[in-house]
C-alpha positions, 0 to 999 in steps of 0.5 A: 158267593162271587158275582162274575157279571154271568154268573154267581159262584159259590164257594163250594164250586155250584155256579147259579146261571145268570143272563140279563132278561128283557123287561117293560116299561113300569107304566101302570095299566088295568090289573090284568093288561098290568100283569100281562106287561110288566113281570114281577120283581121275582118271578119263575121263569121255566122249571126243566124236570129232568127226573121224576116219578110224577112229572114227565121230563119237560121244560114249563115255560110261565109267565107273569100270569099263568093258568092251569087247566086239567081234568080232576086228578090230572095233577094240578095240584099236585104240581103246584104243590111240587113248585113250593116243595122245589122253593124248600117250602114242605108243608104237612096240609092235613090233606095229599099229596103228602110230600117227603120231608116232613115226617110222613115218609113211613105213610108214603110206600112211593115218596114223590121225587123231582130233580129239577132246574129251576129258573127265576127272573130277580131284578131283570136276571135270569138265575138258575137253581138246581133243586133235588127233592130227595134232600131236605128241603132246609138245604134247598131253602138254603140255596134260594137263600144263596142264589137270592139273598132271601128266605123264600116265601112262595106259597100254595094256597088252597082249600086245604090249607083254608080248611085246616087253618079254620080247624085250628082257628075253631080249636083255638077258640073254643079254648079261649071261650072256655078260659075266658068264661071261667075267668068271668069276662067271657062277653068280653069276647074277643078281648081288644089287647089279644087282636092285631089289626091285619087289613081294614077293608077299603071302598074298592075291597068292599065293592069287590066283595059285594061283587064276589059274594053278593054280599053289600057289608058296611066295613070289615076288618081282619085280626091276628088273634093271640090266644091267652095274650101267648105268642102264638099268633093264629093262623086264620083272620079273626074276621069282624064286618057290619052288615046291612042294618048294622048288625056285625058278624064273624067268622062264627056267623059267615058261609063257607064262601064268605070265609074262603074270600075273607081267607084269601083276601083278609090274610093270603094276599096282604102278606108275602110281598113280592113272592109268586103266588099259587092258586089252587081253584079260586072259585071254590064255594063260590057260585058262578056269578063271583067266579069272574070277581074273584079272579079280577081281585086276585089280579088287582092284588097281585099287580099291588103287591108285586106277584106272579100268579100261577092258578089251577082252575076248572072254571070257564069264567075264571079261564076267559080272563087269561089270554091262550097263550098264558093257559097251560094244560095239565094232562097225564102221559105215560112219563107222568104229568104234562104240563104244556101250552093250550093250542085251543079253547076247544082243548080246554073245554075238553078237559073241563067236559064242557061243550063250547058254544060256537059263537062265529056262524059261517054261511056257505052256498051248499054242502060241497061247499061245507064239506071243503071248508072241513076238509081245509080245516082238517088238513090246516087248521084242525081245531077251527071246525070245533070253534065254528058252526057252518050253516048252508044258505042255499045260494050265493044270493043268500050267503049274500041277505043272510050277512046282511040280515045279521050285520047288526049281532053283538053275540055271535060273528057272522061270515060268508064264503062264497065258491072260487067262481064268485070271485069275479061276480058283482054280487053286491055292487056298491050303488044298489047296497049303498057304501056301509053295506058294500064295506061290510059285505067286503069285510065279511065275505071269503071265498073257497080257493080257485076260481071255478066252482069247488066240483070242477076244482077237485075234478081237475085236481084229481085228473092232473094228480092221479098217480099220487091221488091213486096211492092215496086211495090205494088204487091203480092208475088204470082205476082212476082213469076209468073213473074219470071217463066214466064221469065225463059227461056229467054235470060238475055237480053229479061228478063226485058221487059217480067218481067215488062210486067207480072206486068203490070208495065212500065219497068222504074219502074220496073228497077229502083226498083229491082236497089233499092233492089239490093243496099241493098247488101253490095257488091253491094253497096260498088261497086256503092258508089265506082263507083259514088266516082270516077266519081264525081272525073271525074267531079269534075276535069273537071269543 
């Protein structure tokens, strides 16, 4: 194989794409911001599916850290284990997805294909493999050999293989037991020569085990254990740790949570230096309370050893230390599964069928003034009302004593918008609330685009754009203008309902519709994209 300075060349004519990436600076920051900043020596840049009969045709754009979030049985891990599979790394796991390649092809009526272009960042490059399922998965092992100059290790890790392994492990040692008694040194057991000392946990691995488990050991260690001194080394940590009072246990002794950390953390993550890592829900047996721990951890050991981390999840606590741009949603569609960028927090609750607590309250006048500010959300950022709670404080004066009396909430952000015709009024003048207050008030206090009271707003709206407002409303224009003149007299207040009514059309439709034509100032407009632009500033924050 030729490297040409673009592009390695191998000597039956595949070329493997190669372009310089851009990378920062190695300074070393807290796990997460360390993982955010500074890519892995190794790590997998895209995948662009051009054929499957699972996953939809799309191009998944990762990062050095990169979340999954979907529904049960939307494909989580059937796309994590998909990546190993495309690596060359077939597994037969005890549990499905089963994929081609390893003797269970007769159990499959509908073997799982992909034929995909796979590109990995190696050492500030870029390099592009494409990999096809359908062969055996020693050729495509052989290509990443080529295109690399390693054998590749990436791995999934999930319940599955935990499970299986402590299967095995029991298996394993009951044998041994029972060699070991009928050779008469069965309290010998396990013998020191059969272990092989993998990790000796340190201070900061205890803490993080205390703070996962709850549980406060004194040490713990992790063995490889070779069963009747063979050489078959097993493959799930012999885990010795001495609790409280100095009693020791092992794995015999420990919770399915114990052995899943101890699993991840005594064995999964000391080995394979360098290779991304695929994480199959985390927070498995484990409660609430250790499901932040063991995300920090996992963190900690990636950025230690050099990994990208690409993990599925369900867990709310889990998803809050990911910023949205590294979350990717895991959905079906009638070409197969997608796996594409979250827009919202709101679009990941949905998934995970949990109801997202609002935490920005936004004070408004009345209800006109609540039900613009829906509709500029519907027609500018739809997502937004999902992520907020407007409450009507009766007045601007309220708006005004409602911020004030919150100013000092740690859990929920407070904000107050106050109608276009408040822009000119001094409603909190800095000599009477005194200077803190004034910039607080300043800070905290939008208002609704134009400069007149919000009904006066859409009357003229509706009259300097009634011939679009009519094929809005699927009405003649002799219909607007009589509804117009039959709301001439009334109060800016009164104007919309007997608007509506002249029309014969339900006034949410109505309002909504004259907001669309009323965006179609350029004032207008600017006003409201300013308007949504400092509010998503508020949530944002406040998340």
């Amino acid at each position: 194989m030729r490297y040409s300075g673009t592009s390695w060349t191998r000597s039956d004519g595949l070329n493997y794409v190669v372009s310089v990436a851009n990378t920062t600076g190695d300074r070393r920051v807290g796990s997460l911001q360390g993982m955010l900043r500074k890519p892995a020596t190794l790590q997998i840049a895209s995948i662009e599916v051009l054929e499957s009969n699972v996953l939809a045709p799309q191009t998944i754009e990762l990062d050095r850290l990169t979340a999954i979030v979907g529904a049960h049985g939307a494909g989580k891990s059937l796309t994590l284990r998909l990546i190993e599979a495309l690596f060359g790394n077939v597994r037969q796991a005890f549990a499905p997805p089963f994929l081609p390649g390893y003797g269970w092809d007769d159990a499959q009526p509908k073997p799982i294909t992909a034929v995909a272009n796979i590109t990995v960042v190696f050492n500030r490059a870029h390099v592009t493999v494409p990999v096809d399922l359908s062969e055996d998965p020693r050729v495509n092992s052989e290509k990443w050999l080529e295109a690399l100059g390693l054998r590749s290790k990436l791995e999934y890790i999930g319940v599955p293989h935990m499970l299986s392994d402590l299967a095995m492990y029991l298996q394993n040692r009951e044998e041994y037991e029972f060699a070991a008694a009928s050779d008469g040194y069965a309290d010998e057991l396990p013998i020191p020569e059969d272990l092989q000392l993998l990790r000796s946990y340190r201070r900061k691995d205890l803490d993080a085990v205390r703070n996962i488990l709850g549980k406060d050991y004194l040490s713990v260690s992790s063995y490889g254990w070779y069963f009747n001194h063979n050489d078959r080394f097993d493959p799930f940590p012999h885990v010795i740790a001495e609790a409280a009072g100095g009693r020791r246990i092992d794995n015999l002794v420990m919770s399915l949570g114990e052995l899943w950390t101890h699993w991840l953390f005594g064995w999964k993550f000391i080995f394979a230096e360098g290779w991304p890592r695929l994480l199959d829900e985390p927070e498995s047996f484990l409660a609430q309370r250790g499901h932040r721990p063991v995300i920090d951890e996992v963190f900690r050991r990636c950025l230690e050893h050099d990994n990208q981390l690409i993990v599925a999840t369900h867990s709310p606590q889990i998803l809050s230390r990911f910023p949205l741009s590294n979350i990717r949603l895991c959905v079906p569609s009638s070409d197969g599964i997608l796996i594409a960028p979250a827009k919202s927090a709101s679009q990941m609750f949905d998934l995970l069928g949990v109801a997202g607590m609002a935490r920005t309250v936004i004070l408004v006048e009345d209800e006109m003034a609540s039900d613009i500010l829906n509709d500029l959300f519907s027609e500018l950022d739809w997502d937004l009302a999902r992520q907020v709670e407007i409450v009507h404080a009766e007045g601007e004066g309220n708006v005004v004593h409602g911020l004030r009396a919150m100013k000092n909430s740690r859990e929920v952000a407070y904000v107050g918008i106050l109608d276009g015709d408040c822009r000119s009024k001094d409603l909190f003048p800095k000599g009477k609330v005194g200077e803190e207050a004034f910039e607080y008030l300043t800070r905290q206090i939008l208002y609704l685009p134009g400069g007149q009271a919000p009904e006066t707003e859409l009357a003229q709206a509706a009259a300097k754009n009634s011939v679009r407002l009519a094929k809005l409303l699927n009405r003649q224009t002799i219909d607007m203008s009589t509804a117009a003149a039959a709301c001439a007299d009334l109060d800016h207040q009164y104007w919309l309902t007997r608007y509506a009514r002249a029309l014969g059309l339900p006034q949410d439709v109505v309002r909504h519709n004259i907001v669309r034509v009323w965006l179609t100032s350029e004032t207008v407009t600017d006003q409201a994209n300013e308007l949504i632009h400092r509010l998503r500033a508020f949530v944002d924050r406040s998340q």
